[in-house]
N, C-alpha and C positions, 0 to 999 in steps of 0.2 A: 329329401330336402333339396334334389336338384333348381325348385323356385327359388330358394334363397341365393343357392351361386347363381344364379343367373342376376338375382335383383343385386346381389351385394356387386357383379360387375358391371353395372351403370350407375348406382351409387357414387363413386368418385365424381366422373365428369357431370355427374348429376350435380353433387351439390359445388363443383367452380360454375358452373353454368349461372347455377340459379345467384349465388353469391355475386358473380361480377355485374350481373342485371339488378340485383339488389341495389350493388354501392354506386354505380348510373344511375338510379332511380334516386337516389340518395341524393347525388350530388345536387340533384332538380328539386330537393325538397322532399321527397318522398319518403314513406316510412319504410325504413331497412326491413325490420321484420317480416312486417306485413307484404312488402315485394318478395320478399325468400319466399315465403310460406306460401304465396298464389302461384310464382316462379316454382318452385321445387314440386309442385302439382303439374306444373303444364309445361312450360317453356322449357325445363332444365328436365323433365322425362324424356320429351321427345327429341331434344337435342342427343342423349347420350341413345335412344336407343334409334333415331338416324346414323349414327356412328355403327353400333351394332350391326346396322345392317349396312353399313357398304364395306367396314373394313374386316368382320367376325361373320360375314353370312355364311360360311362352313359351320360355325357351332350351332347355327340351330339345327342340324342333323343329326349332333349328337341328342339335343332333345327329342326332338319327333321319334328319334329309334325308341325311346321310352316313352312313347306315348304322350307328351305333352307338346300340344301347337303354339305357335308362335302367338295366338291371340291367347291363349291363356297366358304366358309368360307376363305379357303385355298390360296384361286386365289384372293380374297378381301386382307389377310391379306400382300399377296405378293407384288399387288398394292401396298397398301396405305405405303409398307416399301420401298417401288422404290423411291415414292417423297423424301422423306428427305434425303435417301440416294444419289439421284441425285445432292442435291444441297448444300450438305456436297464434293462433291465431284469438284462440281462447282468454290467450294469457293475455294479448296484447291489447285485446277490447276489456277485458276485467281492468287493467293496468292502467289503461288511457280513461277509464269511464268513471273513476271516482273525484 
């Protein structure tokens, strides 16, 4: 289960990232949710896993010693941020559409 420590440590600055681009978006008018949830897919991954890589580029050796490359890590973390943002997203077109 080495993916998960890995995904559970970009998680934090994943979800400040996406959040403070939410409540900006917000102050414009924009809908909170629906900026998290497109934010927590894209903006707020690869902010935390630029971090990754210039302040932690030692730990991905601990991976690769175990066989898993930095694009899989990558392509897991971007997965497993699809679900929740799909059905944040779900909820907020069901919620808004009646």
């Amino acid at each position: 289960m080495l993916y998960w420590a890995f995904y559970k440590s970009t998680l934090t600055l994943n979800i400040i990232v996406s959040f403070v681009i939410a409540l900006v978006v917000m102050v414009y008018g924009g809908n909170f949710f629906i900026v998290f949830a497109v934010s927590f897919m894209s903006s707020g991954l690869f902010a935390a896993l630029f971090y990754k890589e210039i302040d932690c580029h030692e730990e991905y050796y601990f991976y690769y010693n175990r066989s898993i490359s930095k694009i899989k890590l990558v392509v897991f973390c971007l997965l497993v941020n699809i679900l929740p943002s799909a059905l944040i997203l779900t909820i907020v077109y069901y919620a808004t559409s009646s």
